[in-house]
TORLUMDO-864288 format. One record per residue (C-alpha): y negated, x negated, z negated. Coordinates in Angstrom, 3 decimals, decimal comma. Layout:
BEGIN
{y: Y; x: X; z: Z}
...
This chain:
BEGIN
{y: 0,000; x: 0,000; z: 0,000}
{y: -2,684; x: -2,117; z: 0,900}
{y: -5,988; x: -2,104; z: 2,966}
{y: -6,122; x: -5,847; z: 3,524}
{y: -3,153; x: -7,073; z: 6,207}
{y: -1,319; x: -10,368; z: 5,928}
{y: 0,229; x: -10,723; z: 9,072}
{y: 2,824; x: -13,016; z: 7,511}
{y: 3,482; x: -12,544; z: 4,062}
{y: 7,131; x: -11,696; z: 3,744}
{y: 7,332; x: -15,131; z: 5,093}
{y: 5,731; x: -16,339; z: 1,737}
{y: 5,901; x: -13,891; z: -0,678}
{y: 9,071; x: -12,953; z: -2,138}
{y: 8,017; x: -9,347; z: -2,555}
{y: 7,932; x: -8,680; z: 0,658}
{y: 5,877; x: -6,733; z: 3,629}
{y: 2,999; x: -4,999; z: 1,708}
{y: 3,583; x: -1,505; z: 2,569}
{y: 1,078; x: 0,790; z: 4,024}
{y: 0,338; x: 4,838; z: 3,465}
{y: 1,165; x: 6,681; z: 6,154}
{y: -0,849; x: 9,546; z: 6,191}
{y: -1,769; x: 12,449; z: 8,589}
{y: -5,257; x: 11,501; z: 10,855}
{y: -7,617; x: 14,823; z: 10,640}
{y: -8,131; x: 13,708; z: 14,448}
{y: -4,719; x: 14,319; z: 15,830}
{y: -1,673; x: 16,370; z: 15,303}
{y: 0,479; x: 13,219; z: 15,073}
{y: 1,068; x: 11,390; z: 12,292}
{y: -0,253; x: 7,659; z: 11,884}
{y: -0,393; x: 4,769; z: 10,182}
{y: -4,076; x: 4,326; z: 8,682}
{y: -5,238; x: 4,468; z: 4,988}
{y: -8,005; x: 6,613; z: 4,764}
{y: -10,002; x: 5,877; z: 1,656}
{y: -9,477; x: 8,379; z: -0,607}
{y: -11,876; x: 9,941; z: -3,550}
{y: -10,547; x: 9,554; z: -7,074}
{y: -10,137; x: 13,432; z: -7,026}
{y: -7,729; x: 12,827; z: -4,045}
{y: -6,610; x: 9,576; z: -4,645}
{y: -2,817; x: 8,928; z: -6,003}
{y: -2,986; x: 6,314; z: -8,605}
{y: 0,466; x: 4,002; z: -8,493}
{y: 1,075; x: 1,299; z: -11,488}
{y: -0,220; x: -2,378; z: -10,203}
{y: -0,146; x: -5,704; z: -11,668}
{y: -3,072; x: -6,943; z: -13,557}
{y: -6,506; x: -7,735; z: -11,294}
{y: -6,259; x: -12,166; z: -11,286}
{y: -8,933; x: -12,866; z: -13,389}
{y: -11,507; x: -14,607; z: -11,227}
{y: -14,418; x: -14,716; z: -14,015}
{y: -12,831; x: -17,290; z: -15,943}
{y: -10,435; x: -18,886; z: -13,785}
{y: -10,386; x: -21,113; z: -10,835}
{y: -8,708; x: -19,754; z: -7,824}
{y: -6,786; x: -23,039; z: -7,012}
{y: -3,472; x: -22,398; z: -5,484}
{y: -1,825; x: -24,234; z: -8,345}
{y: -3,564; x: -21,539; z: -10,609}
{y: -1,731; x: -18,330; z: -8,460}
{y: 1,937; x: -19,661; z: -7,730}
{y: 3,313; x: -15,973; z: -8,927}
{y: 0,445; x: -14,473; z: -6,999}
{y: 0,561; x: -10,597; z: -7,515}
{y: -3,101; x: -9,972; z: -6,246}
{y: -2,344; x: -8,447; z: -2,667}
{y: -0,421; x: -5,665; z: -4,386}
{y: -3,874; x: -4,231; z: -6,246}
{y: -4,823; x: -3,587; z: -2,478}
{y: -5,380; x: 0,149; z: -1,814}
{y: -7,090; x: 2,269; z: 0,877}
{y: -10,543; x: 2,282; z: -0,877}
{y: -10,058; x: -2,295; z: -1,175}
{y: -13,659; x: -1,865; z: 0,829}
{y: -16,855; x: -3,567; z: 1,189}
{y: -19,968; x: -0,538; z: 1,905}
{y: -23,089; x: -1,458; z: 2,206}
{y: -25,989; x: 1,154; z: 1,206}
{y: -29,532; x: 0,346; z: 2,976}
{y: -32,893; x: 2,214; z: 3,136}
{y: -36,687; x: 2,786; z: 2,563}
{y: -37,766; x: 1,874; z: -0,893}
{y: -37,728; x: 4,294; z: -3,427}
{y: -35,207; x: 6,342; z: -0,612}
{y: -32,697; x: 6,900; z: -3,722}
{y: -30,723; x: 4,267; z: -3,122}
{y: -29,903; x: 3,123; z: -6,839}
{y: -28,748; x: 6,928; z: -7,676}
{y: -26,527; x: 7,116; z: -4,106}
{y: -24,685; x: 4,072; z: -4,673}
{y: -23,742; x: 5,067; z: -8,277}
{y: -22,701; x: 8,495; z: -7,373}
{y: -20,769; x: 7,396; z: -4,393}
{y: -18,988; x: 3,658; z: -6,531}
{y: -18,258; x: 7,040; z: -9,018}
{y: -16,635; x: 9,019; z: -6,455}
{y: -14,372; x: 6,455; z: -4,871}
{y: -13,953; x: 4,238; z: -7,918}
{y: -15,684; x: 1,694; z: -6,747}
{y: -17,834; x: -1,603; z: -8,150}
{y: -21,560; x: -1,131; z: -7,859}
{y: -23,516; x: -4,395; z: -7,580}
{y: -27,296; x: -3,844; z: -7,876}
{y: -29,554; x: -5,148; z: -5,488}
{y: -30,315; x: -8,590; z: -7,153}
{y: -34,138; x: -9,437; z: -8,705}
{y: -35,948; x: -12,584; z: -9,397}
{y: -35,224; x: -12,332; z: -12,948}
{y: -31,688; x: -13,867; z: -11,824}
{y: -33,395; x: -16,879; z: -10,149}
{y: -35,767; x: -17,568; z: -12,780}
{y: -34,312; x: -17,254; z: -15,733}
{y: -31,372; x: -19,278; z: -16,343}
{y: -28,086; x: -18,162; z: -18,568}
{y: -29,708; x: -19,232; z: -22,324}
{y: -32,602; x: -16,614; z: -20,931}
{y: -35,467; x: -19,753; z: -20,491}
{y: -37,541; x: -18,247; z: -17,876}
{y: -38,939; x: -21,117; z: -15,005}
{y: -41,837; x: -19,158; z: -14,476}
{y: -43,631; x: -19,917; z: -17,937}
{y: -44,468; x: -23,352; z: -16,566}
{y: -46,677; x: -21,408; z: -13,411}
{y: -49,589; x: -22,388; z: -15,770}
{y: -49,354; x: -25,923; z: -15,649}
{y: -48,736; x: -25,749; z: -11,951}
{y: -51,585; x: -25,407; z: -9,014}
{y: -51,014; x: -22,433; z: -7,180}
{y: -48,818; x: -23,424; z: -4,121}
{y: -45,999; x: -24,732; z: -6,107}
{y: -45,730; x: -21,773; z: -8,659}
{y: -42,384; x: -19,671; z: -8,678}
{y: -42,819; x: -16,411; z: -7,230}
{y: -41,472; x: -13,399; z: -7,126}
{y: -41,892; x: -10,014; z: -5,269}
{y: -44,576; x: -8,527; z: -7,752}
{y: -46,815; x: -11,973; z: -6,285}
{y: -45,860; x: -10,654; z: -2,662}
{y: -47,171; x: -7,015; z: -3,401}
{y: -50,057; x: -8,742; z: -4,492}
{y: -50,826; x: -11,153; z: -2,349}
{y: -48,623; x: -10,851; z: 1,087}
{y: -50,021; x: -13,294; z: 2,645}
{y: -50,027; x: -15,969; z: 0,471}
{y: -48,486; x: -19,527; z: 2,263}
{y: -45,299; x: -19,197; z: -0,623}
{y: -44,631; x: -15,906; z: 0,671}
{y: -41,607; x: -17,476; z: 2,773}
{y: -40,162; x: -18,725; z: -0,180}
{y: -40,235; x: -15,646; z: -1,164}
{y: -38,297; x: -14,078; z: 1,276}
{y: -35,766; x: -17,365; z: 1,519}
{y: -35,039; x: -16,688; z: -2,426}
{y: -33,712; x: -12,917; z: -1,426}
{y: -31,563; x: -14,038; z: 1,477}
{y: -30,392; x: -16,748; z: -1,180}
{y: -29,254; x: -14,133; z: -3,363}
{y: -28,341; x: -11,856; z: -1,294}
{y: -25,863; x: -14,085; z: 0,574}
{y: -24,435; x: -14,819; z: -2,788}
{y: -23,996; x: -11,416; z: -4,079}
{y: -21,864; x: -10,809; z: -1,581}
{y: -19,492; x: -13,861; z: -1,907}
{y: -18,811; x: -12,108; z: -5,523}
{y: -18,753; x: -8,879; z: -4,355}
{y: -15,584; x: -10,244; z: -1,702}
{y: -13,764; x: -12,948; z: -4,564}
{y: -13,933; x: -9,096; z: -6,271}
{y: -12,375; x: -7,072; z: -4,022}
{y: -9,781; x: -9,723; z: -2,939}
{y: -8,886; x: -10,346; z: -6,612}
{y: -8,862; x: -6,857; z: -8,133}
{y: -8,522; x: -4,710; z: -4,852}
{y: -11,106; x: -3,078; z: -6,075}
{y: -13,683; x: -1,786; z: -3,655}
{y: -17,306; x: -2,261; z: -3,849}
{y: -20,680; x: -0,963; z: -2,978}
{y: -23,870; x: -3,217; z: -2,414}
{y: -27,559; x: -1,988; z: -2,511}
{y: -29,041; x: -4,104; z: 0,145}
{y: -27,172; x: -6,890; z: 1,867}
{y: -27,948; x: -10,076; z: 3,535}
{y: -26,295; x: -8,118; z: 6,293}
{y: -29,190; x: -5,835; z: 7,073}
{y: -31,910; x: -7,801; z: 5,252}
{y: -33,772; x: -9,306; z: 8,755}
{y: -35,502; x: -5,892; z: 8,119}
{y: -37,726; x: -7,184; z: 6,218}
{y: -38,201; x: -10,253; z: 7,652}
{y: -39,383; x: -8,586; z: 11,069}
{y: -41,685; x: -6,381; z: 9,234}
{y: -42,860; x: -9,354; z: 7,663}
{y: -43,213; x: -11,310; z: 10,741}
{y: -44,700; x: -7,982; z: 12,440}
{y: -47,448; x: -7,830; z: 9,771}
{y: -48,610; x: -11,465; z: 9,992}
{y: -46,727; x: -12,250; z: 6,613}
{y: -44,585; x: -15,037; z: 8,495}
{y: -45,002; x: -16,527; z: 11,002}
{y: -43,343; x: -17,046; z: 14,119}
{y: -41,736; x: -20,355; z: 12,859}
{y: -40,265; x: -19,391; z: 9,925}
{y: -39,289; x: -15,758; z: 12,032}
{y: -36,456; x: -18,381; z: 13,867}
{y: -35,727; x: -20,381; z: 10,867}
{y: -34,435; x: -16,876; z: 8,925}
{y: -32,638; x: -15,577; z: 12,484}
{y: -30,805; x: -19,482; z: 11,754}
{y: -30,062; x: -18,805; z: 8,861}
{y: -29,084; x: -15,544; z: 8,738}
{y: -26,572; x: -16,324; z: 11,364}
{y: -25,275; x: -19,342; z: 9,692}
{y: -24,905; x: -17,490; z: 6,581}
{y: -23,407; x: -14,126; z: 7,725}
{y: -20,787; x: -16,174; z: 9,617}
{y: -19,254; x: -17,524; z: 6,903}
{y: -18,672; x: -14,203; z: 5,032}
{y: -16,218; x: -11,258; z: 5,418}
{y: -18,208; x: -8,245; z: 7,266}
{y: -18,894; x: -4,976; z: 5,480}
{y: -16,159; x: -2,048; z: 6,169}
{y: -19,129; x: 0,330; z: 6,130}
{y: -22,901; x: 0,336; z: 6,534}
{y: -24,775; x: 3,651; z: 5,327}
{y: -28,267; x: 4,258; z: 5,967}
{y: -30,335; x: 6,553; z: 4,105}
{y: -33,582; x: 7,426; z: 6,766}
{y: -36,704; x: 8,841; z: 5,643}
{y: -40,338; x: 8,673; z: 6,736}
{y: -43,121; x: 6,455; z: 6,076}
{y: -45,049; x: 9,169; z: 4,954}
{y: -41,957; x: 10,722; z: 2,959}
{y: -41,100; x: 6,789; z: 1,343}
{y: -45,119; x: 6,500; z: 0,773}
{y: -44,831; x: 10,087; z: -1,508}
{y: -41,783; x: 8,751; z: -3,094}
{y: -43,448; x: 5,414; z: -3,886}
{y: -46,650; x: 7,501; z: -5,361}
{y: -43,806; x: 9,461; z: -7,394}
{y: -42,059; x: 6,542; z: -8,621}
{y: -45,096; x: 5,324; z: -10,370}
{y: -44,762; x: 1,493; z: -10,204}
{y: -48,485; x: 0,730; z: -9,943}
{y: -47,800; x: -2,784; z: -8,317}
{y: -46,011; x: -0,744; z: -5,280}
{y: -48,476; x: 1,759; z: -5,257}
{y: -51,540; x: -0,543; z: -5,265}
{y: -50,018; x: -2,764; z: -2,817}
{y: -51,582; x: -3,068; z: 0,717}
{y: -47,951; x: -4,024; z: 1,706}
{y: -46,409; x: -0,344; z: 1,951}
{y: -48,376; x: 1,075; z: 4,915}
{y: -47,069; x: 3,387; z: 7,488}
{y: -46,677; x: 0,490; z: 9,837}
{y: -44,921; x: -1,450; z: 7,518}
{y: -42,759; x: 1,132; z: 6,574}
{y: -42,131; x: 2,005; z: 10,606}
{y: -41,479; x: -1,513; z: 11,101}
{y: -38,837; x: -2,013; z: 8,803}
{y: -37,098; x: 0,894; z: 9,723}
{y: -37,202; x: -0,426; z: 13,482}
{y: -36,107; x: -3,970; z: 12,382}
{y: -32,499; x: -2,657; z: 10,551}
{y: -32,178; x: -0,268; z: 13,307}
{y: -32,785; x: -3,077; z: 16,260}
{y: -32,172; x: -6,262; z: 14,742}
{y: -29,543; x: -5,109; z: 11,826}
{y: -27,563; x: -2,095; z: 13,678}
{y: -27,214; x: -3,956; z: 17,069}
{y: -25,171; x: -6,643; z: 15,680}
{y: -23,443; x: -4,873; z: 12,624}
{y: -21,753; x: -2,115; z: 14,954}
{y: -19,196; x: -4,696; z: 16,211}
{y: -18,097; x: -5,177; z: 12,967}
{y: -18,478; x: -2,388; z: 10,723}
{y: -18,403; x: 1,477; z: 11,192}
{y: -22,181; x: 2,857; z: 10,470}
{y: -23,050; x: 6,028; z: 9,066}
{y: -26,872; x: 7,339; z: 9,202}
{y: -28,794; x: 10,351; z: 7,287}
{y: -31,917; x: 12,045; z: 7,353}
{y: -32,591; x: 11,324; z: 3,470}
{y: -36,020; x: 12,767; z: 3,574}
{y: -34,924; x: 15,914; z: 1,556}
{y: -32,473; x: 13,773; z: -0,292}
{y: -28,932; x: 14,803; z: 0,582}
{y: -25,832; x: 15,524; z: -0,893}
{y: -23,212; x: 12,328; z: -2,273}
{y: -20,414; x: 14,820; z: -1,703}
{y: -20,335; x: 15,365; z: 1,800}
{y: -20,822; x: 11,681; z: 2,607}
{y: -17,971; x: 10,586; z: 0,494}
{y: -16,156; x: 13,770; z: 2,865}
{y: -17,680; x: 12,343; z: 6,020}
{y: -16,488; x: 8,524; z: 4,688}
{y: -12,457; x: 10,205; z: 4,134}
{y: -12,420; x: 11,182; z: 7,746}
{y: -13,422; x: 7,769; z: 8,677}
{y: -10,676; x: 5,054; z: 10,029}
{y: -11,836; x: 1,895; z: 8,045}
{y: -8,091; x: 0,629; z: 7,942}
{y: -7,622; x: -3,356; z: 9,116}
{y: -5,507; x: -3,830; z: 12,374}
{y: -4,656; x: -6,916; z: 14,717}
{y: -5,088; x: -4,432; z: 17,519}
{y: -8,891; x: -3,909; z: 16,483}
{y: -11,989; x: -6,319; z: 16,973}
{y: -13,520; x: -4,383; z: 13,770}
{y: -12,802; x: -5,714; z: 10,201}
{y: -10,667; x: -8,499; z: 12,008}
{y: -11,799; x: -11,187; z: 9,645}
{y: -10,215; x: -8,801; z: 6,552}
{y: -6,926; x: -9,772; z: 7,966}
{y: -5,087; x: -13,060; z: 6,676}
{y: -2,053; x: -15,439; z: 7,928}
{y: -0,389; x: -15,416; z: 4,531}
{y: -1,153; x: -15,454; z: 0,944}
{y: -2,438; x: -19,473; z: 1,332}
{y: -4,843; x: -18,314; z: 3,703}
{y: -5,770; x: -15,560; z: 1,084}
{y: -6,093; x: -18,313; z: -1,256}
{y: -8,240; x: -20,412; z: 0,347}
{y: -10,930; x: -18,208; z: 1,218}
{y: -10,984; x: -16,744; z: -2,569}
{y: -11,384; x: -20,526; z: -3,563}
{y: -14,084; x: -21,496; z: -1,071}
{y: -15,898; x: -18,346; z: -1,937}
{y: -15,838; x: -19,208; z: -5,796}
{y: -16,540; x: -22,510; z: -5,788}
{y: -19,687; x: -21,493; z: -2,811}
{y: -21,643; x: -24,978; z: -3,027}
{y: -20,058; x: -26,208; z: 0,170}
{y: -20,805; x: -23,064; z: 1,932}
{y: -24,560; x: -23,612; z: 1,261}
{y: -24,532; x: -26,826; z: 2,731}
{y: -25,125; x: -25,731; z: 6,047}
{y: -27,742; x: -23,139; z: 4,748}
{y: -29,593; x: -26,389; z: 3,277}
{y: -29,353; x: -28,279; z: 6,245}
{y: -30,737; x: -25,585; z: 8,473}
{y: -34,197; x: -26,016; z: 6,736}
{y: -34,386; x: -29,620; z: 6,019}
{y: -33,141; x: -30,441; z: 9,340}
{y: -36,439; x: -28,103; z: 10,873}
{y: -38,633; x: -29,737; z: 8,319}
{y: -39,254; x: -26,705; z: 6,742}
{y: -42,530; x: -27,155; z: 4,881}
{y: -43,205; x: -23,505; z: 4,147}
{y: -39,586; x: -23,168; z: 2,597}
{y: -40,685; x: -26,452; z: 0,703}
{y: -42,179; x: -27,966; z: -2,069}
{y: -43,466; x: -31,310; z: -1,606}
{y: -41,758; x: -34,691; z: -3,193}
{y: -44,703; x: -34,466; z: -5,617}
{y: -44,547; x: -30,840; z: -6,395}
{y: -40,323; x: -31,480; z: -7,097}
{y: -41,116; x: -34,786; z: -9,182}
{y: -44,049; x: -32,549; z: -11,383}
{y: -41,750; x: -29,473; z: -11,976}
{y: -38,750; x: -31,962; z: -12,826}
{y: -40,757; x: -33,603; z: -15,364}
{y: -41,838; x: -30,589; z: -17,013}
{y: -38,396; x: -29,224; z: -17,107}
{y: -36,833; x: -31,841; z: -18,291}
{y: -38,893; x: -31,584; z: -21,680}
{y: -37,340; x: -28,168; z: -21,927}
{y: -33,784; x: -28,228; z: -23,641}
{y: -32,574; x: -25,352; z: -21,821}
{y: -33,592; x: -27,291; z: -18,504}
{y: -32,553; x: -30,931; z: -18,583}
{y: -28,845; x: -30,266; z: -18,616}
{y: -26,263; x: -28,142; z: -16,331}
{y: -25,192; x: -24,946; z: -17,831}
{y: -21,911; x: -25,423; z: -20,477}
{y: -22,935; x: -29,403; z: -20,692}
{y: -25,919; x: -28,689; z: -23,338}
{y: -24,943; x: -30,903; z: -26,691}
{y: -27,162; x: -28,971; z: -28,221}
{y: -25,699; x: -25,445; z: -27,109}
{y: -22,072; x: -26,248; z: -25,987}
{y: -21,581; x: -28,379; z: -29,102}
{y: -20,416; x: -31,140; z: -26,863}
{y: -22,618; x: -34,380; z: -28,201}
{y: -19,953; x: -36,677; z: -26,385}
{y: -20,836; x: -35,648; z: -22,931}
{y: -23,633; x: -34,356; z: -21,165}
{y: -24,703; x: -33,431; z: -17,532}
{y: -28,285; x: -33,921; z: -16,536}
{y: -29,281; x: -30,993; z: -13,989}
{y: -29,353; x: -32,390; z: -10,243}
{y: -31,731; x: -29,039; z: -8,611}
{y: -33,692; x: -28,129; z: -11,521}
{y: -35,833; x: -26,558; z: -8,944}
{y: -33,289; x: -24,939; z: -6,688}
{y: -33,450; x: -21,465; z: -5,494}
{y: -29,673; x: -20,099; z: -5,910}
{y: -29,449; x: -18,332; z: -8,835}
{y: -28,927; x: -19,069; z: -11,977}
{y: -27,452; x: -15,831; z: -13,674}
{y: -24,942; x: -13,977; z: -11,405}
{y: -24,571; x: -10,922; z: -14,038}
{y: -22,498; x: -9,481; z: -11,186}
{y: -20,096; x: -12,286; z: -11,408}
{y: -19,757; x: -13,144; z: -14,763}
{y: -20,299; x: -10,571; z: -16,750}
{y: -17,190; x: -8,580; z: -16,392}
{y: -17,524; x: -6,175; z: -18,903}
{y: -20,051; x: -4,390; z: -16,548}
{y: -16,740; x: -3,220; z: -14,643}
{y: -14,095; x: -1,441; z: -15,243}
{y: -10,945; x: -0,955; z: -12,635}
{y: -10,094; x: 2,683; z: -12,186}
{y: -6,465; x: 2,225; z: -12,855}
{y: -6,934; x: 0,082; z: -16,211}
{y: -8,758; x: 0,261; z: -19,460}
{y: -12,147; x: -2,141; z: -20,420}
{y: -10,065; x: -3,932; z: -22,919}
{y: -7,458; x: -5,356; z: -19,765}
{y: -10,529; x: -7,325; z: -18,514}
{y: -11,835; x: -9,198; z: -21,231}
């Protein structure tokens, strides 16, 4: 019973072929072999093995040689991706729908995850002692002040986090077979970057640099099973902002019908084009708001099952359980997957991704007079208890994130087939 096909695992897996529902397509009279995902109401729950416990241990192949993971796999084992207008009711729809399918819902990820590292030290207390161009900022300084040179930075730090986010959201599907649902993606994020560009935000420069690295990034990660869109109008998203009440949104001269218009063009033209090679897409007219119900009905009658004979959700299909393996372990260990990413913008010379060698050399200096700061997470004497050895940070200053809340903390989840307690 699974939604993710090895091609050759009796071969190396002494339990054998994973089997597969067979269940009767609403499309035809004939019976055939797909795995519709199924809501919990309709969904029959069959006794699995334990979820392998990826939050606090390495997925090495010498770490899984009684692998049981592959038989957690379901027909809801999915990766959706919910995207929209701000303040669209995104938040609320993903919760409802994770709810109604059993499903993990990761939060789009903020700054505060960047900036403030896991003993809760926030990097942006040193902005004082910092001239304005090399301060840390975040998307309250973009509402502000859009045009602002650091605005690129900006925008790098959310493809950063973004691309991470959903490495975690895959090591959890492929390690609890547990589905999940991601507000936002890295996936349809150019969005933004054309309104950006379209607004005079970016420029045309860094426009290519973010089509590089989007590509380079997306490439290296397992495409979404399903993309929904939630539509509304820049006058309806304008009323919803007003509603909302967040007074840096409101007073921003970001949010403008153009803007607005423009970012709905650039997932539509620059996201959709792309994405509906891979993934199946689903669209609604969310200016009324809608009901969660009849898109989880519209998502049953939908064929997201894996199959060699498809060119959609091909890369969801692996040799054997190795190959399982080693894309669970490159995904956790994700350093050598940024490499590239890195290379992209020092190779183009970058300078509006950048801070300058003296900028790097002030904020290290500062930091390092911060205990929090001067050492990597876990080798702190002074918080790990470890006075024998120590590791001095090596990117005090770097822009991946430094508290992954929808990595490590695993009591945020809970499998629908198993109690809190199994996970911790």
């Amino acid at each position: 019973m699974t939604s993710i096909l090895s091609t050759t695992i009796a071969k190396s897996n002494s339990l054998g072929y994973l089997t597969r529902l067979c269940k009767a397509s609403r499309n035809v009279n004939n019976l055939m072999q797909v795995a519709f995902m199924r809501t919990l109401k309709f969904k029959i729950e069959t006794p699995k093995p334990d979820p392998y416990p990826y939050w606090n241990k390495s997925c090495l192949k010498t770490n899984k040689i009684i692998d049981l993971t592959c038989l957690t796999y379901d027909e809801n084992t999915k990766l959706i991706v919910v995207d929209g207008p701000p303040a669209v009711g995104k938040s609320k729809f993903c919760e409802d729908l994770a709810k109604e399918f059993g499903l993990l819902y990761m939060p789009s990820p903020t700054f505060d995850e960047m900036y403030i590292n896991c003993y809760g030290y926030d990097i942006r207390n040193i902005n004082p002692d910092l001239p304005e161009a090399w301060q840390f900022r975040d998307l309250k300084n973009f509402l502000k002040d859009p045009s602002h040179t650091g605005t690129p930075r900006i925008q790098l730090g959310y493809l950063l986090m973004r691309y991470e986010q959903c490495m975690n959201a895959i090591i959890h599907i492929l390690s609890t077979g547990q589905g999940v649902i991601l507000n936002r993606s890295i996936f349809t994020d150019f969005g933004f970057i054309y309104a950006m560009y379209n607004s005079g935000y970016i420029q045309e420069n860094s426009l290519k640099i973010f089509e590089q690295l989007k590509n380079e990034a997306t490439k290296q990660l397992l495409m979404p099973h399903l993309v929904i869109y939630l539509e509304a109008t820049p006058e309806t998203t304008l009323e919803r902002i007003r509603k909302r009440g967040n007074s840096d949104e409101i007073n921003s001269k970001v949010f403008t019908k153009k803007y607005l218009s423009d970012l709905d063009n650039g997932v539509k033209e620059k996201c959709f084009s792309w994405l509906t090679n891979h993934s199946e897409i689903l669209v609604y007219d969310w200016n009324k708001g809608g009901n969660v119900k009849d898109v989880a009905d519209d998502i049953e009658n939908l064929d997201l099952e894996e199959s060699e004979t498809k060119t959609k959700f091909s890369d969801w299909i692996f040799r054997d359980s190795h190959h399982l393996n080693d894309v669970l372990y490159s995904y956790q260990t994700k350093w050598h997957l940024f490499v590239d990413i890195d290379d992209i913008i020092f190779d183009k010379c970058a300078k509006e991704f950048l801070l300058p060698r003296t900028a790097e050399d002030t904020i290290r200096d500062i930091l390092n007079k911060v205990d929090t700061e001067k050492y990597e997470y876990e080798y702190n004497a002074k918080y790990q208890k470890i006075p024998w050895f120590t590791r001095e940070r090596d990117m005090v200053f770097s822009l991946y994130r430094r508290t992954p809340r929808d990595f490590v903390n695993c009591n945020l989840f809970e499998l629908p087939y198993q109690t809190k307690t199994n996970l911790i």
